[in-house]
VEXTIPA-982605 format. One record per residue: residue number from 1; residue in three letters; x, y, z negated of N, C-alpha, C in turn. Coordinates in steps of 0.2 Angstrom, whole numbers. Layout:
! residues N
PT  sepa  mido   n_xx   n_yy   n_zz  ca_xx  ca_yy  ca_zz   c_xx   c_yy   c_zz
PT   NUM   ALA      X      Y      Z      X      Y      Z      X      Y      Z
...
END
This chain:
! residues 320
PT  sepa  mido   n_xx   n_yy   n_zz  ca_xx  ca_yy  ca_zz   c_xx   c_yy   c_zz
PT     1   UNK   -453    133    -35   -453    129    -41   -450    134    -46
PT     2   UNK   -454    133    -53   -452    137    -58   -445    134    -61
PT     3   UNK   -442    140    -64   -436    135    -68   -436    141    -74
PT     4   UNK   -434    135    -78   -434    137    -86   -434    145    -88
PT     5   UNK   -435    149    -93   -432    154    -94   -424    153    -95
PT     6   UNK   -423    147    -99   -416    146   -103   -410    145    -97
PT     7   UNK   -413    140    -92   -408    140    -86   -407    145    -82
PT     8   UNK   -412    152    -82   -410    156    -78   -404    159    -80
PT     9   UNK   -400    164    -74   -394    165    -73   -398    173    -75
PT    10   UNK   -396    177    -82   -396    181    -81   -390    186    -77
PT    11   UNK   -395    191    -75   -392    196    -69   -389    204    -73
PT    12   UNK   -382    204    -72   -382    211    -74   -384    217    -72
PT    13   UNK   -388    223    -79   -393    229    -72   -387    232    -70
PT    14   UNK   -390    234    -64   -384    239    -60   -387    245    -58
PT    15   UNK   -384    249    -57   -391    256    -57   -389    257    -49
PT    16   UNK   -394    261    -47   -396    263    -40   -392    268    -37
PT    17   UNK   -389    266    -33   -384    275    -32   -390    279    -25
PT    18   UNK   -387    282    -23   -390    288    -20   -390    285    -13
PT    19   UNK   -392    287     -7   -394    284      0   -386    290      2
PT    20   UNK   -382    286      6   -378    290     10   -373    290      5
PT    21   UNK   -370    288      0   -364    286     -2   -360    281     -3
PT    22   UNK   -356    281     -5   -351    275     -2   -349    271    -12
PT    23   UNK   -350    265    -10   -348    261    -19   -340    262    -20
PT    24   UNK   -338    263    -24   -330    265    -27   -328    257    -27
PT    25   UNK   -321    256    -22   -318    251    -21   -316    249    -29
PT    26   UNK   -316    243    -34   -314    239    -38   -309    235    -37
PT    27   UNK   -303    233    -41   -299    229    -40   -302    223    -45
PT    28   UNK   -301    216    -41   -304    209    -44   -300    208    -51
PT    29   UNK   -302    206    -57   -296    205    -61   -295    199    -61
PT    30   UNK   -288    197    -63   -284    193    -62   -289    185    -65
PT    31   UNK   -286    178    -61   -290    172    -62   -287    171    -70
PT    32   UNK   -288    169    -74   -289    166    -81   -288    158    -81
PT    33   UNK   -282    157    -84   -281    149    -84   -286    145    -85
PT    34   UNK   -288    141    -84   -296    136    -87   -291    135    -93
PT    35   UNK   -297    132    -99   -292    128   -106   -292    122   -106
PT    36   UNK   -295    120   -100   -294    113    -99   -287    112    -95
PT    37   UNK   -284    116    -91   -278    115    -90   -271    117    -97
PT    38   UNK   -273    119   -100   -272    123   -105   -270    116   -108
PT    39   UNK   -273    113   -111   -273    108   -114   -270    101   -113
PT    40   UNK   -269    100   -104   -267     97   -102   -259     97   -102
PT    41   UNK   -257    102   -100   -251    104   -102   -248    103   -108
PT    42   UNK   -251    105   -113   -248    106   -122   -247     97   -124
PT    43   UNK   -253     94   -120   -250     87   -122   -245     84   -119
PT    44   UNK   -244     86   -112   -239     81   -107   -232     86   -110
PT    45   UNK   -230     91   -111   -225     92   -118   -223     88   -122
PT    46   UNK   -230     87   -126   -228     85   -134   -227     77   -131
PT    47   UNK   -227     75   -125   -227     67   -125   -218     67   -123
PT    48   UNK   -218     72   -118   -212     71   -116   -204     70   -121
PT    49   UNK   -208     77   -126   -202     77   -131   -204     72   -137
PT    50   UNK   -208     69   -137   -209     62   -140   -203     58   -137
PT    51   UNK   -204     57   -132   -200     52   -128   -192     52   -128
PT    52   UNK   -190     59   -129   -183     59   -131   -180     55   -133
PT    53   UNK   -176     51   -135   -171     47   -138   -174     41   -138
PT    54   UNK   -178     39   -134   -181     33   -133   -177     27   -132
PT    55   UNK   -177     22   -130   -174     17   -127   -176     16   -121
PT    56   UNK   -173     15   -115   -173     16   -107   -169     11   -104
PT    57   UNK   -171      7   -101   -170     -2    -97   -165      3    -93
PT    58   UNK   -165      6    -88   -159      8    -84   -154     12    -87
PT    59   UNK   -154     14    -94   -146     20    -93   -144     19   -100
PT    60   UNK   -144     10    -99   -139      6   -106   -143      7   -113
PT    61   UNK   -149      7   -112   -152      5   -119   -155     13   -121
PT    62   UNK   -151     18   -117   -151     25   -122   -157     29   -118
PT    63   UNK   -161     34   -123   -166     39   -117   -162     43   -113
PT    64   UNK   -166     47   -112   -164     56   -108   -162     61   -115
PT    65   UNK   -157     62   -116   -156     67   -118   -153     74   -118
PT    66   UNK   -152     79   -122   -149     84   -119   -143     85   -115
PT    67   UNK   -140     77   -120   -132     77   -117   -130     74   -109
PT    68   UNK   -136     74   -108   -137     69   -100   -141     63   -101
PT    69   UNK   -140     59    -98   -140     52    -95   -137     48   -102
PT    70   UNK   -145     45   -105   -139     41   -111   -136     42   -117
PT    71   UNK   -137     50   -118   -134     54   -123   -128     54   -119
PT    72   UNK   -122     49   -126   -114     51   -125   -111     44   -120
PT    73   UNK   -116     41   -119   -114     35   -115   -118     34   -107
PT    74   UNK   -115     32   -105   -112     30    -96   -119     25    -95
PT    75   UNK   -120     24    -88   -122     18    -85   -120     13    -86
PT    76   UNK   -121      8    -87   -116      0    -89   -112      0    -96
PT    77   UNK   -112      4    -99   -109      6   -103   -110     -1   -108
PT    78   UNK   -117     -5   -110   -121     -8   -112   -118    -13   -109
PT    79   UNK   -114    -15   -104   -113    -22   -100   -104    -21   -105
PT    80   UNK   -100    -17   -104    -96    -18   -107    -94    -18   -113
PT    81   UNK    -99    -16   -116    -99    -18   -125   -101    -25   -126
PT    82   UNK   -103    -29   -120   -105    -35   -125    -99    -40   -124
PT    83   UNK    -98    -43   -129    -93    -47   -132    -91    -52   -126
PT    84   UNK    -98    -54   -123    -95    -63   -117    -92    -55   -113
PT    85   UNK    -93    -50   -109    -90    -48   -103    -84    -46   -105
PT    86   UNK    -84    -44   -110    -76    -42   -113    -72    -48   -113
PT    87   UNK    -73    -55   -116    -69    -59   -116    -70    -63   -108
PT    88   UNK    -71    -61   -104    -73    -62    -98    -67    -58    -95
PT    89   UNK    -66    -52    -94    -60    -47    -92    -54    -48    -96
PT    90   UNK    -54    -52   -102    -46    -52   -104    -47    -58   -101
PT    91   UNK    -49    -62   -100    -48    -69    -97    -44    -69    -90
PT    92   UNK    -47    -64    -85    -44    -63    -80    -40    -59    -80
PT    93   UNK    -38    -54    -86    -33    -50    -84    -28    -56    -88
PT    94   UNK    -28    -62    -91    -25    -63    -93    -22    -69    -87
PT    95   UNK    -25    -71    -82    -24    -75    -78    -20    -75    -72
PT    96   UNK    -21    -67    -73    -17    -63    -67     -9    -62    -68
PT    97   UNK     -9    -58    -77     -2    -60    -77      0    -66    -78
PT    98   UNK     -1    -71    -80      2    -77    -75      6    -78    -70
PT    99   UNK     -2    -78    -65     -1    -77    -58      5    -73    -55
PT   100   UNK      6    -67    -58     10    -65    -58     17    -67    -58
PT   101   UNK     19    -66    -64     25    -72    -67     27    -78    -62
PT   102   UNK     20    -81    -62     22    -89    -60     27    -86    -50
PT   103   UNK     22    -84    -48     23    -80    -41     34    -77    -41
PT   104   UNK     35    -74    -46     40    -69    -49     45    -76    -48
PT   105   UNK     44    -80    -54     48    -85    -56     49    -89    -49
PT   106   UNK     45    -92    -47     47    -95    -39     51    -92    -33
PT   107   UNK     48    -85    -32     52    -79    -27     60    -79    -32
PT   108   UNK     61    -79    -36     67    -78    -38     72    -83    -38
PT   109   UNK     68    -90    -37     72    -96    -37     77    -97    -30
PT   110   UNK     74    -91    -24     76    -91    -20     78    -84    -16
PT   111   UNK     77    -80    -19     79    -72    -16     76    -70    -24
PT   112   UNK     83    -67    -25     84    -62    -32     86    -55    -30
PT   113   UNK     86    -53    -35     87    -45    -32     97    -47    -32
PT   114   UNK    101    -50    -37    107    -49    -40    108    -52    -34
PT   115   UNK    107    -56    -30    110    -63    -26    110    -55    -20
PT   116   UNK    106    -53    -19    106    -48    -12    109    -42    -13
PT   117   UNK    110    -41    -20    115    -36    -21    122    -38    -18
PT   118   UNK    124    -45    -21    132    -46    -19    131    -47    -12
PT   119   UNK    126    -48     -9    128    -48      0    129    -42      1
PT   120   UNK    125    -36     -2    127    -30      0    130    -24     -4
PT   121   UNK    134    -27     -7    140    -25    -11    145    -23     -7
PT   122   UNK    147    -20     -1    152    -17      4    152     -9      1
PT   123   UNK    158     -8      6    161     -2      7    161     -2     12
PT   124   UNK    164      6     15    166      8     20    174      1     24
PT   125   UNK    178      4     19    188     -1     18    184     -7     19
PT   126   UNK    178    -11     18    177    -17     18    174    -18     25
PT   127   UNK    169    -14     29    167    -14     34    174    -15     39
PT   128   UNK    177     -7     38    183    -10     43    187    -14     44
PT   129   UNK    190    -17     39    193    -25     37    189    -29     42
PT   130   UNK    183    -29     39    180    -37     43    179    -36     49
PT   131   UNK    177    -31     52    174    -28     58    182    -32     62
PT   132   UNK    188    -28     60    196    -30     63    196    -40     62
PT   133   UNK    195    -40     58    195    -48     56    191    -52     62
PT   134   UNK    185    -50     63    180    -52     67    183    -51     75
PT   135   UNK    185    -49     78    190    -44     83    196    -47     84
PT   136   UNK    201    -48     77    206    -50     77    208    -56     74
PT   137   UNK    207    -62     74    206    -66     66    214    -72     68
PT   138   UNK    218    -69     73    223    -74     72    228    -72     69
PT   139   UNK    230    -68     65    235    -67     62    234    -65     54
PT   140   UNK    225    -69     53    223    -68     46    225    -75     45
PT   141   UNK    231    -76     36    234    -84     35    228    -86     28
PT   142   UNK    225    -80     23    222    -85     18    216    -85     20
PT   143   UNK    209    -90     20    206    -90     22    200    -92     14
PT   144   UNK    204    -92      9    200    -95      5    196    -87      3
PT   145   UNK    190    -92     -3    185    -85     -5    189    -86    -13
PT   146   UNK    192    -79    -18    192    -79    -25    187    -80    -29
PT   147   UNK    187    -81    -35    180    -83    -40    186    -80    -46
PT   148   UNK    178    -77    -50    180    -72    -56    176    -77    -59
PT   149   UNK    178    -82    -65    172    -83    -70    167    -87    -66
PT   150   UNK    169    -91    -62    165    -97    -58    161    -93    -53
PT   151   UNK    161    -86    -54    155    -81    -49    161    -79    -43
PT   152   UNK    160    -79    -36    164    -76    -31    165    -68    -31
PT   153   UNK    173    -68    -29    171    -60    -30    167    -57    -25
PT   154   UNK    164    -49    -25    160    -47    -22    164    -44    -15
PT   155   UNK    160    -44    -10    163    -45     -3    167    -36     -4
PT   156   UNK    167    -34     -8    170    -27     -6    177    -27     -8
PT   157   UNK    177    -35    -14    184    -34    -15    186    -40    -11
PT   158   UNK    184    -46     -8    186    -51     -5    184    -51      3
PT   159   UNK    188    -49      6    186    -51     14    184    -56     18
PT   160   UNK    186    -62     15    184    -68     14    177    -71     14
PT   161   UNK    173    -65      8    167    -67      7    162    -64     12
PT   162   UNK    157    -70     13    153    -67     16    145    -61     16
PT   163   UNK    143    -58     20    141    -52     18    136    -52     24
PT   164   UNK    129    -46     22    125    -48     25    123    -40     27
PT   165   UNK    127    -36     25    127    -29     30    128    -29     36
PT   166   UNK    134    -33     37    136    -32     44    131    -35     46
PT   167   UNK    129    -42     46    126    -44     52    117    -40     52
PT   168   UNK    115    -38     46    108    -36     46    109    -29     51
PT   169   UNK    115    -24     50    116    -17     53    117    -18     62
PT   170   UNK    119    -26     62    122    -27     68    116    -30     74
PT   171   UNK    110    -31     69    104    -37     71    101    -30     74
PT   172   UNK     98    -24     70     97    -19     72     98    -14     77
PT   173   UNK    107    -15     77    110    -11     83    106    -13     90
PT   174   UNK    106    -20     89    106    -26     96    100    -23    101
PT   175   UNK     95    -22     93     88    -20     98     88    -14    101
PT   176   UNK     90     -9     96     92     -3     99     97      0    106
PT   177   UNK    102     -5    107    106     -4    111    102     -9    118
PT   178   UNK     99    -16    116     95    -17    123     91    -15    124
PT   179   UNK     88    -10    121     80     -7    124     85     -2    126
PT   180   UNK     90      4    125     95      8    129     97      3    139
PT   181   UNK     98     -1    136    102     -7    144     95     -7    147
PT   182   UNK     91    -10    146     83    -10    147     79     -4    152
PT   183   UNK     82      1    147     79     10    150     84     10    156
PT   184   UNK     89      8    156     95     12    163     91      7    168
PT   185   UNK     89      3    166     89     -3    174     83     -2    175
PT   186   UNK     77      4    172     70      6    173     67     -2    172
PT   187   UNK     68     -6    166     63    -12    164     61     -9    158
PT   188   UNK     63     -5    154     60     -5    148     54     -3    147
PT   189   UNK     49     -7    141     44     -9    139     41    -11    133
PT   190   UNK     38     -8    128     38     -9    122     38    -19    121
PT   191   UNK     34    -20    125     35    -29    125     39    -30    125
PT   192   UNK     42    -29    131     50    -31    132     53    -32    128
PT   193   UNK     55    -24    122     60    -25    118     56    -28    112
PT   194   UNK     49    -30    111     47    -35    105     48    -41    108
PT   195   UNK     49    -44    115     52    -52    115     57    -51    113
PT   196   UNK     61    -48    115     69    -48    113     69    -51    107
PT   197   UNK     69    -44    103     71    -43     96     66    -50     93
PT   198   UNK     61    -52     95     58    -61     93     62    -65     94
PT   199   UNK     64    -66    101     69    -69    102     75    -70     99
PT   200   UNK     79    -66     98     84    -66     93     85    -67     87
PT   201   UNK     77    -65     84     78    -69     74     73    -74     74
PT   202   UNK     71    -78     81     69    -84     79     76    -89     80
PT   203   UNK     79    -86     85     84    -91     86     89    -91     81
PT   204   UNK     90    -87     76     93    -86     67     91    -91     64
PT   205   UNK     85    -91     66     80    -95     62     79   -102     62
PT   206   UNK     81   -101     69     82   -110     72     89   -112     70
PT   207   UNK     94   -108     68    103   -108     67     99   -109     59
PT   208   UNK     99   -108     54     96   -108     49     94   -112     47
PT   209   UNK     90   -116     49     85   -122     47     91   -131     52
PT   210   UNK     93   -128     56     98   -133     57    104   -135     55
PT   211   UNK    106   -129     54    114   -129     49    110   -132     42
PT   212   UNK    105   -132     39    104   -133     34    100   -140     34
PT   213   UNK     97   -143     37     93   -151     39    101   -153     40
PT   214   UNK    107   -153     43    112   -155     45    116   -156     40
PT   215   UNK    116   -150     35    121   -153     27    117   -158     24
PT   216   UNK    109   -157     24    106   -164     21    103   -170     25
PT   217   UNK    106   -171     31    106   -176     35    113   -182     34
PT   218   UNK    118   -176     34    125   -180     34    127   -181     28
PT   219   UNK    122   -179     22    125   -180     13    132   -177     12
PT   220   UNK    132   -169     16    139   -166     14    137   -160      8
PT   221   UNK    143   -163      4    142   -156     -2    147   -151      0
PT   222   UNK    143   -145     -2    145   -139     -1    143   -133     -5
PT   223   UNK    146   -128     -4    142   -121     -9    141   -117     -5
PT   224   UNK    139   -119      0    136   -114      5    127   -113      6
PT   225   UNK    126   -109      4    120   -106      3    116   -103      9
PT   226   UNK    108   -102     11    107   -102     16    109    -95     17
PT   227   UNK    109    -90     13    109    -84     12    119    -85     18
PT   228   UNK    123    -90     13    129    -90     19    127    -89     27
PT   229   UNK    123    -93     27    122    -97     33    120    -89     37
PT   230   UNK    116    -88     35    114    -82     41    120    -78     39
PT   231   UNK    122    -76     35    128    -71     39    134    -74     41
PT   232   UNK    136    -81     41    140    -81     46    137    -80     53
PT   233   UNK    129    -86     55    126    -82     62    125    -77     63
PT   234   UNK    125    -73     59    124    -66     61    129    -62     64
PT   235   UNK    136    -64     65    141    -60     65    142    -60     71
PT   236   UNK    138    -64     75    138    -62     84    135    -57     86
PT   237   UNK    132    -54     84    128    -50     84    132    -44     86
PT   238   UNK    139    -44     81    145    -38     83    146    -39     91
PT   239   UNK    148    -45     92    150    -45     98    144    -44    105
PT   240   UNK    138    -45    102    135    -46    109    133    -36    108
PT   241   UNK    135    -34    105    133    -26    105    140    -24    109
PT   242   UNK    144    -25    106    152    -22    113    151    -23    118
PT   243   UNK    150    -32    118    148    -33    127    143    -30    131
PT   244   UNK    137    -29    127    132    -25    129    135    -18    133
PT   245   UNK    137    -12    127    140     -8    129    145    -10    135
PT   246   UNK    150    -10    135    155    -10    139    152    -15    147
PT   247   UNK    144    -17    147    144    -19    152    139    -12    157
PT   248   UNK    136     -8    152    133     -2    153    139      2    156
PT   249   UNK    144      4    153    149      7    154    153      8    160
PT   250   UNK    154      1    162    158     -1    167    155     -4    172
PT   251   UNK    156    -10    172    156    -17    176    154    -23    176
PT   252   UNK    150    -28    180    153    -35    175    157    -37    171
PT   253   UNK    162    -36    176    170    -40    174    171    -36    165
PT   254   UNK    171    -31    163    171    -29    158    165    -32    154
PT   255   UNK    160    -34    155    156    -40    151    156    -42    149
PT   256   UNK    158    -47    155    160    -54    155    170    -55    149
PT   257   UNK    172    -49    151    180    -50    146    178    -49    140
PT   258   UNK    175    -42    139    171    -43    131    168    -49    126
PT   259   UNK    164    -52    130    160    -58    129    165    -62    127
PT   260   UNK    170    -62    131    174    -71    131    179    -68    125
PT   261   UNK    180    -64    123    184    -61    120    181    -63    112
PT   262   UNK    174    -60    112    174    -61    106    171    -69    103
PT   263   UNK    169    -71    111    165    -78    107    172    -81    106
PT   264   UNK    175    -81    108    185    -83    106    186    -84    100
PT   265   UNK    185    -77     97    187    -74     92    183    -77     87
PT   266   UNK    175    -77     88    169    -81     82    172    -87     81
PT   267   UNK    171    -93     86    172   -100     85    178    -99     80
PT   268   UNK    186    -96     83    189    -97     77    188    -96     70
PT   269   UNK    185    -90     70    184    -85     62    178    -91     60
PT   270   UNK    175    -94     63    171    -97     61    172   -105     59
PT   271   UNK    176   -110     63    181   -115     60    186   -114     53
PT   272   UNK    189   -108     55    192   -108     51    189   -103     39
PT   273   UNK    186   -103     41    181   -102     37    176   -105     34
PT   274   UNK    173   -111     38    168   -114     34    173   -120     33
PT   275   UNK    180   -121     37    182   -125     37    186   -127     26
PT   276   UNK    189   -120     28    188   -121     16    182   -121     14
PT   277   UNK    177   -119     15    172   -120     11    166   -127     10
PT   278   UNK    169   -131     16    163   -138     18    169   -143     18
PT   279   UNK    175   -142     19    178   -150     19    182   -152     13
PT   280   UNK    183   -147      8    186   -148      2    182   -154     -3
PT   281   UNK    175   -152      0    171   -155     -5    168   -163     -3
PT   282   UNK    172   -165      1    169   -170      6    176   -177      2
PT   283   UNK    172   -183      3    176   -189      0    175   -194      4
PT   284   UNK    179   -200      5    176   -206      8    172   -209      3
PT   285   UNK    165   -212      7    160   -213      4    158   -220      7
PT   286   UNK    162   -222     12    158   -229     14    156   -232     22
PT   287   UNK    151   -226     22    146   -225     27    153   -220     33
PT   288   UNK    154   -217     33    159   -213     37    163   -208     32
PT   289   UNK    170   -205     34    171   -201     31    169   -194     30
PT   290   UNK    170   -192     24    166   -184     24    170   -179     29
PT   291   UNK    176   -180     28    180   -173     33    179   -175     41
PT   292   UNK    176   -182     41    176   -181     50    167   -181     51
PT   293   UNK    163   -180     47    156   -177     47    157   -168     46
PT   294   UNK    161   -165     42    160   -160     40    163   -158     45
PT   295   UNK    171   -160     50    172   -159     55    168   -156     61
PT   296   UNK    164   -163     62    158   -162     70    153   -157     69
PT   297   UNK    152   -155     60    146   -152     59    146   -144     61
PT   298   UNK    154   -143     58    159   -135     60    160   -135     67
PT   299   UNK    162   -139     71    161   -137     75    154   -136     81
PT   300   UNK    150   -138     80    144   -140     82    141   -133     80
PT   301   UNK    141   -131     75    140   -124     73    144   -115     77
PT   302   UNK    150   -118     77    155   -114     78    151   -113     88
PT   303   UNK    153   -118     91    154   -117     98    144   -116    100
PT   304   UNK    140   -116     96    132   -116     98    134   -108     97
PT   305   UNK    137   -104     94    137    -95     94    139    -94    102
PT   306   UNK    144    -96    105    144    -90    113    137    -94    116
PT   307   UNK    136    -98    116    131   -100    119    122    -96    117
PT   308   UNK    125    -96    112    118    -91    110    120    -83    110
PT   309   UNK    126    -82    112    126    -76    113    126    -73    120
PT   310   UNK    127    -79    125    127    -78    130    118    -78    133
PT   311   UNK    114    -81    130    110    -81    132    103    -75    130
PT   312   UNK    105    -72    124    103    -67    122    105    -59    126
PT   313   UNK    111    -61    127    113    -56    131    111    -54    141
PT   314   UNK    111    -58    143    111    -63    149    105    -60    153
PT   315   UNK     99    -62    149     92    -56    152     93    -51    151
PT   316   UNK     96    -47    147     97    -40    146    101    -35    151
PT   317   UNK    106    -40    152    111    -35    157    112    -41    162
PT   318   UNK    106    -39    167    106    -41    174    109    -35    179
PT   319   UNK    115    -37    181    117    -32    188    116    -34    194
PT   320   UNK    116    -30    196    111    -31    205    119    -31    210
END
């Protein structure tokens, strides 16, 4: 088939070399961009930097800029500029302090910090007084509590007054010392010593909630506080730690002396104590008299401590 002059591929002349010689090796020259990629490039450029400072659905209204993401602003940035989500965040922030407050005001109606101060407002000089007082209470004659300004004074200056060092320092020893009784007798056992130590401040707890239904079942006024209430029960606590010890030390028979010794000594300290603070306040009213309800209820109180103490004690120091 013939083809055009115009379509042929003219050929470049190449001259003839000699028979028995070799063609001089040439290097290829380099490939040459097309201009059609040339072109494609200089546009996707000019579109990109068009696009600059654009407006951009994911990064808050703002384009791609030099300064990042956004220019000078953040992801979400565009959520917290608008007016309902801001007044949406003082709303809760406003609803929390309340919450707050409201929470504050109620915990305070019932444990203050000032109220737990004067429970623990001791000394050393006061420790040893009461620690003797609690040990020795027959030859203590006044038994009232002093008041400064309608407020009692604080237990470091009144011995009288009740305090919540001893018996929390003494709640502490209990466990520590029967998980020691525990370890000699080869029974101890991380369980073991958390039934205990459960056992022990529910039954506070049970002394707490019933001394307290019992002043508002009998209609006895009083200014004793529940905050009182536990630390007078708590004050067994001294004694079932001596007994503990001296039964580790010795023998039964020194157990058992310690024991009777101090529950002796509680009932008293304990008659004679809430005995001014529950029966002064008491009147005839009709129904029975107040001094022989506040009577049954002191002592009911008083004689339930060797019994709880005996029995807290009792599983712990088993002698073979």
């Amino acid at each position: 088939m013939d083809v055009p002059s115009e379509y042929r591929a003219s050929k470049p002349s190449q001259k003839r070399r000699p028979k028995g010689t070799k063609a001089a090796a040439t290097a290829a020259p380099p490939p040459q961009p097309s201009p059609y990629f040339n072109d494609f490039a200089a546009q996707n450029q000019q579109q990109y930097m068009s696009n600059l400072g654009q407006p951009d659905m994911f990064y808050g209204g703002q384009g791609y800029g030099p300064s990042g993401y956004g220019g000078t602003q953040f992801p979400g940035q565009q959520l917290l500029n608008d007016p309902v989500a801001n007044m949406a965040m003082q709303y809760g922030q406003s609803l929390a302090g309340q919450g707050k407050d409201l929470v504050q005001k109620n915990l305070e109606n019932y444990v203050t910090s000032s109220k737990l101060k004067y429970y623990f407002a001791v000394d050393t000089a006061y420790v040893g007084k009461k620690l003797g007082l609690l040990f020795f209470p027959y030859t203590h004659s006044d038994w009232s509590i002093h008041y400064n300004q309608d407020e009692p004074v604080a237990p470091r200056y009144e011995i009288n007054a009740p305090d919540l060092y001893i018996p929390v320092m003494a709640f502490v020893t209990y466990i520590l010392v029967a998980g020691m009784v525990l370890g000699t007798q080869g029974r101890f056992t991380p369980e073991q010593l958390g039934a205990q130590a459960s056992s022990a401040l529910v039954w506070l707890i049970i002394e707490m909630v019933g001394f307290t239904l019992s002043l508002y079942i009998l209609n006895l006024n009083t200014d004793l506080k529940y905050l009182d209430i536990i630390a007078y029960c708590g004050y067994k606590f001294v004694g079932m730690n001596c007994s503990l010890l001296a039964g580790v030390a010795s023998n039964t028979t020194v157990y058992y002396f310690v024991l009777l010794w101090f529950c002796i000594s509680l009932v008293f300290f304990l008659m004679r104590t809430l005995r001014v603070q529950v029966m002064p306040h008491q009147t005839d009213d009709g129904f029975t008299k107040g001094a022989k309800r506040s009577l049954y209820l002191i002592l009911s109180v008083s004689l339930a401590q060797p019994l709880l103490m005996w029995w807290l004690t009792s599983y712990v120091m088993i002698f073979k």
